[in-house]
C-alpha positions in Angstrom: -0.4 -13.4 -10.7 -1.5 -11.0 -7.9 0.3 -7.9 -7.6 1.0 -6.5 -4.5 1.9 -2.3 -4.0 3.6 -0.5 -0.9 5.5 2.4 -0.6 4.9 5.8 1.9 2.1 7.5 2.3 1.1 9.6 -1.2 3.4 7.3 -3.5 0.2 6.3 -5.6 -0.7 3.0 -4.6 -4.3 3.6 -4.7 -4.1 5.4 -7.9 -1.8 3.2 -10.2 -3.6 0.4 -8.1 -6.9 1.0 -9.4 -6.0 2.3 -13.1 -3.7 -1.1 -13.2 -6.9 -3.1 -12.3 -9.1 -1.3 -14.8 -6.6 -2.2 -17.6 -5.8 -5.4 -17.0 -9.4 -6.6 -15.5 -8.1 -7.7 -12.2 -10.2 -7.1 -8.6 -8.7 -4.1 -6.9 -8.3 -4.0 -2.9 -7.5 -1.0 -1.1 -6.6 -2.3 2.7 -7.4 1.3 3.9 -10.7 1.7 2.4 -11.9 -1.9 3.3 -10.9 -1.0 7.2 -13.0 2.3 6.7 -15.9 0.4 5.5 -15.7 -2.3 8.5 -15.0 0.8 10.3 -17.8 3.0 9.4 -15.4 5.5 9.7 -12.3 7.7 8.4 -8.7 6.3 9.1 -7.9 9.2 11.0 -10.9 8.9 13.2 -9.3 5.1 14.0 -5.8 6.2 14.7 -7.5 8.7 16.9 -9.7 6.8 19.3 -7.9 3.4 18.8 -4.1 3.9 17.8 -1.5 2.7 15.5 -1.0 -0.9 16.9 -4.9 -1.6 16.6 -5.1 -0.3 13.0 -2.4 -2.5 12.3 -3.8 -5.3 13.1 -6.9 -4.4 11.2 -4.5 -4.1 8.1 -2.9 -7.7 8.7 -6.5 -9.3 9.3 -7.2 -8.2 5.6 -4.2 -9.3 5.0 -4.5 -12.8 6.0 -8.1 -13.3 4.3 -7.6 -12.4 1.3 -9.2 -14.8 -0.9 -6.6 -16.4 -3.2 -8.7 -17.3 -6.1 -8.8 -14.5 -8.1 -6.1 -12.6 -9.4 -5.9 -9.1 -7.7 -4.2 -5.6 -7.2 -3.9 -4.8 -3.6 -2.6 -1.7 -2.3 -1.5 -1.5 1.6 -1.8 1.0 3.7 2.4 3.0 4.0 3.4 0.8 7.5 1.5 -2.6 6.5 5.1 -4.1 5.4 6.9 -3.3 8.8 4.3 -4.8 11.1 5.0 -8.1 12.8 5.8 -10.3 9.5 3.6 -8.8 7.2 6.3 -8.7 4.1 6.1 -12.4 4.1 2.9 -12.4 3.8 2.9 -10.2 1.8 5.0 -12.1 -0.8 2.9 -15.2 -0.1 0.0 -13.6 -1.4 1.9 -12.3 -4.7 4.0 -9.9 -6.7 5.2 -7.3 -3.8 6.1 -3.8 -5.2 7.5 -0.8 -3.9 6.4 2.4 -5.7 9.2 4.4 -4.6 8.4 8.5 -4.8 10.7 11.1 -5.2 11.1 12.6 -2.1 9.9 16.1 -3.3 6.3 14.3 -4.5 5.7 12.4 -1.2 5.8 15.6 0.8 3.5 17.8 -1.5 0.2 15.6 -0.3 -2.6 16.0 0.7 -2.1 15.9 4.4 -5.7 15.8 6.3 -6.5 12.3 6.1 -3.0 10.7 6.8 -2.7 10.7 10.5 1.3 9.9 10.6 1.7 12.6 7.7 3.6 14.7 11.0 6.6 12.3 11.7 6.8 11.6 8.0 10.5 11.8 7.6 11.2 10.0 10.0 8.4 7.4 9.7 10.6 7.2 5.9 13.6 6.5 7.1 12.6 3.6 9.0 10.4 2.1 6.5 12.7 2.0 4.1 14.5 -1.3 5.1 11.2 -2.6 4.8 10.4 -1.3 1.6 13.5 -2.9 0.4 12.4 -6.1 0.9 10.1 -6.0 -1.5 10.2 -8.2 -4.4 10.5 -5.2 -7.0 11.5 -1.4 -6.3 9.6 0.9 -9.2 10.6 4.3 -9.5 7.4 5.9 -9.9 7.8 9.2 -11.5 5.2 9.0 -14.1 1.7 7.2 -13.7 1.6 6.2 -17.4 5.2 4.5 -17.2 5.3 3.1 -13.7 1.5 0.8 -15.3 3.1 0.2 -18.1 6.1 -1.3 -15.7 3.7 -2.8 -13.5 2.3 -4.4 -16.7 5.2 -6.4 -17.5 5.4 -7.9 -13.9 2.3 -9.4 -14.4 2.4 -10.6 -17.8 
């Protein structure tokens, strides 16, 4: 049962992602730092000298080859759901989960390395009927309840 986690920018899918992994021993995929590594360098950097549309097609490349044999914990990169048909891929692959944020979190991040982080509010609003269609919508408020609700999806 592979598990599948999207949500905005600074809703934790990287860090539930990899703390879910750890407990329940499955690989853990991070689509932005896999593209950073092909990349040699930072996701800003990319956005910068190649744009939105190119990165997004890095993100659905991952997507696509992701090898189905063992079980895994991927977390996408905020947009990866509203790009071409990526949600139904997405759900293909596995479990999709929204970690939805409070609002009030989401905004507090660290905003250096997040090159959208500037139209966020708006980039929100219109991800949200994409977030919707995932297969589950956590409220994540806490770390140590939203894994131990994660935990029950897979088990």
């Amino acid at each position: 049962m592979n598990l599948i986690l999207t949500g905005f920018m600074g809703s934790g899918k990287t860090t539930i992602g990899k703390k879910l992994a750890k407990k329940i021993n499955y690989k853990f995929i991070d689509t932005d730092a896999v593209i950073e590594r092909k990349m040699k360098m930072p996701i800003k950097k990319i956005f910068l000298l190649y744009g939105e549309f190119f990165f997004r097609r890095l993100e659905r490349r991952i997507l696509l080859n992701i090898n189905l044999k063992e079980s895994f914990i991927l977390s996408t990169g905020g947009g990866m759901p509203c790009f071409k048909n990526n949600i139904n891929i997405m759900k293909n692959k596995g479990i999709v989960v929204y970690l939805k944020t409070p609002k009030n979190r989401l905004f507090k991040v660290d905003k250096s390395n997040r090159p959208l982080f500037k139209k966020a509010k708006i980039l929100l609003n219109k991800r949200k009927y994409c977030y919707q269609k995932a297969d589950f919508t956590i409220e994540n408020e806490k770390i140590d309840k939203t894994l131990k609700k994660l935990i029950k999806l897979v088990r």
